[in-house]
C-alpha positions in Angstrom: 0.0 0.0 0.0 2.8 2.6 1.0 4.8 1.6 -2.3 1.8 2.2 -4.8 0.7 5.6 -2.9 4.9 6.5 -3.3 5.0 5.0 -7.0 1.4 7.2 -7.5 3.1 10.9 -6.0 6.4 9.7 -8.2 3.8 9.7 -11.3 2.1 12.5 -10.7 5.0 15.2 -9.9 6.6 13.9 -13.3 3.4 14.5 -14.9 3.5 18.2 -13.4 7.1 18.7 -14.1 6.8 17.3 -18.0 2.8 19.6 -18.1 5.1 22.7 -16.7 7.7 22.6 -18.7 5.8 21.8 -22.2 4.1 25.1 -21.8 7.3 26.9 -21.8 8.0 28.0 -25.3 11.9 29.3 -26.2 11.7 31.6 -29.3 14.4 32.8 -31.1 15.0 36.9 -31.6 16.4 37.8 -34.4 17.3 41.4 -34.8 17.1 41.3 -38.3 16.1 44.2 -39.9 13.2 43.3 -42.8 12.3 47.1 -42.6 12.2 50.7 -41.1 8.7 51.1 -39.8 7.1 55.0 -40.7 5.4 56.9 -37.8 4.6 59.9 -37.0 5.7 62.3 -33.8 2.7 62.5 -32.2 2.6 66.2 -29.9 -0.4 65.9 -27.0 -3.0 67.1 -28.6 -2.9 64.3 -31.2 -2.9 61.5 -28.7 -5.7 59.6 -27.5 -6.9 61.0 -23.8 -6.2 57.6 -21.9 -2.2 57.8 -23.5 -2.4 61.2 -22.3 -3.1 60.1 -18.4 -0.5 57.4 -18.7 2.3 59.7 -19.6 1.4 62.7 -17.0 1.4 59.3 -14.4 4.7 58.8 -15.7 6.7 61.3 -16.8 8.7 62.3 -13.1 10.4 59.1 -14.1 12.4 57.4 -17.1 9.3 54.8 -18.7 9.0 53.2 -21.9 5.8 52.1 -22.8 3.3 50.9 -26.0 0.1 51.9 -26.6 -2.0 49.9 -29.0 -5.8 51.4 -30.3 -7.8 49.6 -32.9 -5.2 51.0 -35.7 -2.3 52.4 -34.2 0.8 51.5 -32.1 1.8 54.2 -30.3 5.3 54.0 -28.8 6.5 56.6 -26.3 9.8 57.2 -24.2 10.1 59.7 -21.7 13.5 60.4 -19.8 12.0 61.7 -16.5 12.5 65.0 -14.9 15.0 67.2 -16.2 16.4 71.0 -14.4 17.0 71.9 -18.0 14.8 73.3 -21.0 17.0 72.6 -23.9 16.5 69.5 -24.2 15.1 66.9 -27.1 14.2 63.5 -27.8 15.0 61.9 -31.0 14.1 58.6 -32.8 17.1 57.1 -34.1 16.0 53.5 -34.9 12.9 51.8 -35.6 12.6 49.3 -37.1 10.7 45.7 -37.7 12.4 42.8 -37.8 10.5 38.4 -37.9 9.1 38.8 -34.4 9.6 42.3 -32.8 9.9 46.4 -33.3 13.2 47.7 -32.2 12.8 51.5 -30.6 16.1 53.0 -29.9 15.9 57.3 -28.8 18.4 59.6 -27.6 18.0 62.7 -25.4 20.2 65.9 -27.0 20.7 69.3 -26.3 19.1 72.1 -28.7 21.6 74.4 -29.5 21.0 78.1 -29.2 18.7 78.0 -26.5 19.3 79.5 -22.8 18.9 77.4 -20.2 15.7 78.3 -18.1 16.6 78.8 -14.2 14.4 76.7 -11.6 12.5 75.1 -14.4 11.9 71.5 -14.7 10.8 69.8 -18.0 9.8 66.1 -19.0 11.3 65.1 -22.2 9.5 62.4 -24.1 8.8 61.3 -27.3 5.7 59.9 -28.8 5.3 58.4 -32.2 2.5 56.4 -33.7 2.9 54.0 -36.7 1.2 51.2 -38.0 -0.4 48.0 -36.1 1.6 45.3 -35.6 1.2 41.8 -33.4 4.8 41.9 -32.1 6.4 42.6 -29.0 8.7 46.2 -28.7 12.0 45.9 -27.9 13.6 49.1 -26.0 17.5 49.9 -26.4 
C-alpha cells in the first residue's frame, strides 16, 4: 500500500514537471532588420486621452511604454525630470524585424537656446505607426 501511494506521487510530480515545462516556449530573436517602420511624432494634442493620463502618471520618471488602439501603435519614451529646457528627444532606430519592433531614442541638447533657471521639463517622445502583433524591444 505505501509503495503504490509512493509510486502514485512519483507519477504525478513527473506528470506536473513534464505539463510545466511543455508550456514553456523558447523563441528565437532575431534582430534582423526586414524594414524601417514609418510613424509619425505625435505632440499631445494628437494623442488619445487615456495615453495622455499614462504619460502625466509617468513622466517624473524614465518609462518606456506601448500603446495599441484599434489601428495604431503608439510608442513613447520619456526620460523623466529634467532642471533643464534645452533638451530633445529623438528617434534614431525603428525598425521591424521576424518577431519584434526595435525603438532606440536619444536625449540631446538644442543648441542656441538659454537654459531656463528653476524650471523643470519632462522630455518624451511619442510616435504612432502602423499596427503590428509583435512585441517592442527598448535599447
Amino acid at each position: 500500500m505505501r509503495r503504490a501511494r509512493y509510486v502514485s506521487i512519483v507519477i504525478m510530480c513527473i506528470i506536473f514537471i513534464i505539463a510545466t515545462l511543455s508550456g514553456c516556449k523558447m523563441e528565437q530573436s532575431s534582430e534582423k532588420k526586414i524594414k524601417d517602420l514609418d510613424y509619425t511624432v505625435c505632440d499631445e494634442s494628437k494623442l488619445p486621452e487615456e495615453l495622455k493620463e499614462i504619460i502625466r502618471e509617468k513622466r517624473k520618471e524614465p518609462f518606456k511604454l506601448t500603446y495599441r488602439t484599434k489601428d495604431y501603435l503608439y510608442i513613447v519614451v520619456g526620460y523623466g525630470a529634467q532642471d533643464r529646457t534645452d533638451l530633445n528627444v529623438i528617434m534614431t532606430e525603428l525598425y521591424l524585424t521576424e518577431n519584434a519592433i526595435y525603438v532606440d531614442t536619444d536625449l540631446e541638447s538644442v543648441e542656441g537656446t538659454t537654459l531656463a533657471q528653476n524650471k523643470v521639463t519632462y522630455p518624451y517622445i511619442a510616435v504612432k505607426c502602423e499596427l503590428y502583433d509583435v512585441q517592442v524591444n527598448f535599447r
